[in-house]
N, C-alpha and C positions, 0 to 999 in steps of 0.2 A: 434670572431675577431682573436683569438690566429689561429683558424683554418686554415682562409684564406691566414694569414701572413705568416705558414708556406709550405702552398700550392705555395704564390707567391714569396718566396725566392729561394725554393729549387726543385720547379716541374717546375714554368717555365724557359724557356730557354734563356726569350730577358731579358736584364742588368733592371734592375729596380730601379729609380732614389727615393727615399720615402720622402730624403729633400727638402720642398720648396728652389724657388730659390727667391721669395723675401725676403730681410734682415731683415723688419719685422714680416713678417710670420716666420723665421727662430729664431727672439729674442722671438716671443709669444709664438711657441710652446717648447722652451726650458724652457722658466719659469715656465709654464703650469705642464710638469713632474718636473723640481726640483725644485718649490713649497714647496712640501714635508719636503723636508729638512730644511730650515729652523723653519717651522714648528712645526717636531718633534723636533729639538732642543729646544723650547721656550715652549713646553709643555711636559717636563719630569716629572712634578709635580704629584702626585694624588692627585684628590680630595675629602675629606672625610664628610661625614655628619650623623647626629645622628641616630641610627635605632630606627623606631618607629613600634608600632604594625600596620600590616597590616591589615585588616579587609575588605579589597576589593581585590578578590584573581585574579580579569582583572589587576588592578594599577600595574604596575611595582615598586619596591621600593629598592632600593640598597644604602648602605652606604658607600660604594670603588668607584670609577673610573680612572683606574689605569693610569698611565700616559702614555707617549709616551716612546715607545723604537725605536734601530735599526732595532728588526723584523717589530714596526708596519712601519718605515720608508721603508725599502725592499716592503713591499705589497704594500705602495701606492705608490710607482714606480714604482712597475710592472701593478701596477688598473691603472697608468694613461697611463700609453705608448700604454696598451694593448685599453686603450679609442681613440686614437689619429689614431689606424690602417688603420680605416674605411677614415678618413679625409687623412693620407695619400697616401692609396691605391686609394680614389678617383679622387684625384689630380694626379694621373699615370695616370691611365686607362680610368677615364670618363670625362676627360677635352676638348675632341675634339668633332665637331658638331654631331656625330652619339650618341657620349658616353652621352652627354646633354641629347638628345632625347627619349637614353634606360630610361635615370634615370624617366624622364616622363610619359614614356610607363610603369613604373615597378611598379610605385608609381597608375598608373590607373589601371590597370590589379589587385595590390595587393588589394584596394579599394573594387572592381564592386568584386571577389574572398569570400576578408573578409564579403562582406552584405548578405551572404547567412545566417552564423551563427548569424551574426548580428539582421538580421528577424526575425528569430528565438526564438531571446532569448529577441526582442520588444513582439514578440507575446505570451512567454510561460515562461517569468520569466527567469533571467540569472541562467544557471542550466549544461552549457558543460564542463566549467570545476570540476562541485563536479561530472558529472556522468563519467568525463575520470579521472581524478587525484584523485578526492576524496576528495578536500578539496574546502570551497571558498576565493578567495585570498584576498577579503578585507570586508569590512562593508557590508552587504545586503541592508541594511538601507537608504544607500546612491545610490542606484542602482535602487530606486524608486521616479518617481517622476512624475509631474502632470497626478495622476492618475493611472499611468502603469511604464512601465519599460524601463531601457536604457540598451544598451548590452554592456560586459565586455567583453566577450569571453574567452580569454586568456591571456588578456593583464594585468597593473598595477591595472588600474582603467578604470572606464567606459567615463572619459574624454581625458583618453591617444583614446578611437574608437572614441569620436568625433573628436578630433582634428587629426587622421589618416583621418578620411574622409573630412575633411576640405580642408587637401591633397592632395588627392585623387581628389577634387573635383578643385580645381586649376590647377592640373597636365594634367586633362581630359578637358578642358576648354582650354589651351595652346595648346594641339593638335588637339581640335575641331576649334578652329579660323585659323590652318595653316594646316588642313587636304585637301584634292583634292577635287573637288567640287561635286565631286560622294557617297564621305565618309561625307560631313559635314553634315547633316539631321544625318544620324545614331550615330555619334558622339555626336551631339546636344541632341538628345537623351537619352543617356549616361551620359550627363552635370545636364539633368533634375532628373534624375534616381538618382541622386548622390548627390543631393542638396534635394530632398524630403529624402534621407536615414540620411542626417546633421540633417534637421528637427526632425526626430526620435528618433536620439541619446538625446534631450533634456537636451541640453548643450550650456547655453546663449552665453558662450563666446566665442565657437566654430564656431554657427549659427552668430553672427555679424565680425565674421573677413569670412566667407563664403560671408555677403549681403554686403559687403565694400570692400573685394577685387577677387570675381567676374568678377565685371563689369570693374576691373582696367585690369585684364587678358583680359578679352574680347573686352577689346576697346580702353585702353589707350595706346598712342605708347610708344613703348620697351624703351626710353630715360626715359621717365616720369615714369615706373615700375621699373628701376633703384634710380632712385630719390626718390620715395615715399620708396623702400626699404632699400636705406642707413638712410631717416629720424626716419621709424619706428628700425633700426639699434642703432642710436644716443641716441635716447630715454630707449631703452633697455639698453644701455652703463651704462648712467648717471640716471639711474633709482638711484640708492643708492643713490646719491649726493641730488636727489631732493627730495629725503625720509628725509634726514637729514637737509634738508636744510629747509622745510615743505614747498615746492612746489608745493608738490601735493595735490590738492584739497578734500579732503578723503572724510568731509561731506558731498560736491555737488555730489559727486562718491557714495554715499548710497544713499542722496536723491534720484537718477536720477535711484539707483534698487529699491527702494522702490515702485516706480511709475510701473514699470513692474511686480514684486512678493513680497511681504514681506519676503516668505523662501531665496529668490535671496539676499537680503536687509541684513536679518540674517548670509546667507553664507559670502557673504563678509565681513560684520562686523566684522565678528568672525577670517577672515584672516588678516583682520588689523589690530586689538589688537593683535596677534601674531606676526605679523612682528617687531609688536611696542617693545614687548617683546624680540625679538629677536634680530633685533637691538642695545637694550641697551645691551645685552647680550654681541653681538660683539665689539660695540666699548670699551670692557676693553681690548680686543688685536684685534685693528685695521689693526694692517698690517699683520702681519702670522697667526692669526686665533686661535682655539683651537684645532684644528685637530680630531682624530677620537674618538670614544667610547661613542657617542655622547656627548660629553664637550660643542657642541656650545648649547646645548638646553639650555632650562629655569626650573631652577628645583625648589623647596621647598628649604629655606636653610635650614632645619631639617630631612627633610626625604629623601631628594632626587628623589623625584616622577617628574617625568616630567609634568610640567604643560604647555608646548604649544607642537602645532604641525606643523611641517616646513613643508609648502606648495611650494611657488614660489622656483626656481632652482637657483634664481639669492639671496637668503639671506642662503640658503642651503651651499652654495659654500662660498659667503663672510662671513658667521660664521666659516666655516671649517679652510678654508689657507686665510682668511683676505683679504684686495686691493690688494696684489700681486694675489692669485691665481684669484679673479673673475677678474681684467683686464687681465689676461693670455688668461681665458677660455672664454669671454664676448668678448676681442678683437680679438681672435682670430677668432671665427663666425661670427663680423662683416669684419674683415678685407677685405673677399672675395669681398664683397657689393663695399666697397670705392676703392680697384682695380679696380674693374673694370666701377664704374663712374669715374676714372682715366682716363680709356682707354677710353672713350665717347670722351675726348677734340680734339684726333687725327682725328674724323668725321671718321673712319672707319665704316663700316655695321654691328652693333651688330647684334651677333645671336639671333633668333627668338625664340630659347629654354631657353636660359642666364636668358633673364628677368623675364619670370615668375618664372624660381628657383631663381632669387634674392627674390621675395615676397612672398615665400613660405618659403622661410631660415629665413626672417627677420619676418611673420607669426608666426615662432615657436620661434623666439628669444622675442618676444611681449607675446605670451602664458608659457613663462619659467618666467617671472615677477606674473603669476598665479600658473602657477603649473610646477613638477618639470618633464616636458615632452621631456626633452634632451635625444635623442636617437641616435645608431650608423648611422640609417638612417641620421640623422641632418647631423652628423659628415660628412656622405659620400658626398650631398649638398655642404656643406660649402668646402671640398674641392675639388671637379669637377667644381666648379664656381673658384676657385680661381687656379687652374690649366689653367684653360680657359683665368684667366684674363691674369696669367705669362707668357701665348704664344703671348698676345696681346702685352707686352709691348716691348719698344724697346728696345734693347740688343744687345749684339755681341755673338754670338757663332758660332763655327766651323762647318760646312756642305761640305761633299765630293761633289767636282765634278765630275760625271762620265764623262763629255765627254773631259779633261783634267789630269781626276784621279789627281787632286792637291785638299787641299783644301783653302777653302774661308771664310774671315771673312764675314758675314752676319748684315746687320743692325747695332748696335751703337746707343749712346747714342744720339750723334753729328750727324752722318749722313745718319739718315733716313732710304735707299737703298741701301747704296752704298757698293758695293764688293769688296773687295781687295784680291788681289789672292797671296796665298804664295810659 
């Protein structure tokens, strides 16, 4: 991120605007980095707990957790801005109908690309990263399942490649229903190839947001894939509210894995008593959070060992900086979504690429209530959709006239069309 931001300040040559120009895109992403601050101010505390013998030398066991300073507030405004690059270099560059189309094109190519080591390591045990790096990046344990193996490659975990290819598998499906009618068979093709590689990954949750939104890419019109994406949007929002509120039906959500796997049944289980842990955790500082070093976990109050493990991205975040940072961060990836069902009321011609990156953004804001699968990728989505939307809405700004050489106020709130020449 740091890289290309400094490539796109000081190599290119055309002016680069990086501020949204919605007001509240402009308030979410300012709370978003300074967050932080309040934050570290409300956690300068350490916290102390009694040291006890260790005798399990995996357990982590610490009796300090130092508090919040100015250097840790410095890092996390420079971690947050340097997160923010991607969404706002995408809202430059890939908000017009060509730039849509790359992110599609890049997102399929990366796919059909990554399934080669992906094959690979279904077939022969995940093994590219200890034979290139040297080491494996997470549990083995978990990298196995009905029977054989899911591939990791080189990512977090072996659910960050399903939910890439789930992607992947949307992304290639959006340019197989608007390809020329010379290229749709091979594309189709493609769609198949890529929804048998989901299958492989053996990844429940991945595989039903693939057999559910599918068929929405491929057949429902572009208004209604805005719709269903702002819903699944809303839902991800108020996820916490209906956790606290006990709205969500948690039993009928085991029963209904149980019926499919008992280990399914078990997984989830096991991330709901955590949530539930963590939860209680955060609401003793509900609004700014605990911030870093991990403070928001759940520990022993004797020993300090951490006894849960933070899965979903959306209790990660609201442990951290509280209802300030997750409505910052949470509204901000949906915001793109309700702009531009916004823009739907004026009956202009939604772009044919727009919608399926709406159900693809709101896909991965639905799998961040699982796991903590927030990538720069997202970030770049979220804001090429929402740069897309801020060309759609009415405005006024300034446009040269070349065949007067004056310029022209353009559109308006009020009137529509209309040009006023200065």
């Amino acid at each position: 991120n740091l890289a290309v931001l400094m490539i796109a300040l000081f190599a290119l040559k055309e002016k680069i605007r990086l501020w949204p120009q919605a007001r509240t895109a402009q308030l979410l992403t300012a709370g978003l980095i300074l967050c932080a601050i309040p934050t570290t101010l409300t956690n300068t505390d350490a916290l102390v707990f009694e040291v006890m013998p260790n005798t399990d030398p995996i357990k982590f066991i610490t009796n300090v957790i130092p508090g919040q300073s100015w250097h840790d507030l410095g890092s996390v405004l420079a971690i947050q801005l340097l997160a923010l690059v991607p969404f706002l270099l995408g809202r430059h560059f890939l908000a017009s109908e060509d730039g849509l189309r790359e992110i599609l094109l890049a997102l399929t190519v990366g796919g059909l690309v990554y399934s080669i080591p992906a094959l690979f390591e279904i077939r022969f045990s995940p093994q590219i990263n200890i034979q290139i790096y040297g080491f494996f990046q997470h549990d083995f344990a978990q990298m196995i399942r009905q029977g054989g193996y899911r591939p990791i490659v080189f990512l977090t975990h072996g659910l960050w490649v399903a939910i890439l290819m789930a992607t992947s598998l949307l992304a290639c499906a959006a340019l197989a229903r608007h390809a020329p009618p010379d290229d749709r068979f091979k594309m189709f093709l493609l769609v198949a190839y890529l929804f048998v590689l989901l299958v492989l990954c053996k990844s429940l949750a991945s595989l039903l947001y693939g057999i559910a939104f599918l068929p929405a890419v491929l057949f429902l019109p572009r208004r209604w894939q805005v719709w269903l994406a702002c819903f699944i949007g809303l839902l991800a929002v108020a996820y916490p509210m209906l956790r606290n509120g006990h709205f969500i039906p948690l039993d009928w959500i085991l029963d209904r894995a149980g019926e499919i796997s008992v280990d399914r049944q078990q997984s989830l289980g096991y991330r709901f008593n955590n949530e539930e842990q963590l939860l209680a955790r955060a609401s003793e500082k509900p609004l700014f959070g605990w911030g870093a070093w991990g403070r928001n976990l759940f520990r022993d109050p004797e020993t300090g060992m951490i006894l849960t493990v933070p899965d979903g991205r959306w209790i990660i975040i609201f442990g951290a900086f509280g209802w300030l940072g997750y409505i910052c961060e949470f509204g901000l990836l949906s915001l793109p979504l309700w702009l531009t069902l916004w823009s739907l009321r004026r009956k202009e011609t939604l772009s044919p690429w727009v919608a399926p990156l709406c159900l693809i953004l709101g896909m991965t804001m639905l799998d961040m209530l699982l796991n903590d699968t927030l990538t720069p990728v997202t970030w770049l989505i979220a804001g090429a959709i929402l740069g897309h939307a801020e060309r759609r809405m009415p405005r006024t700004v300034e446009i040269p006239d070349r065949e007067t050489n004056r310029t022209v106020l353009s559109g308006g709130r009020t009137g529509g069309g209309r040009r006023t020449v200065l």
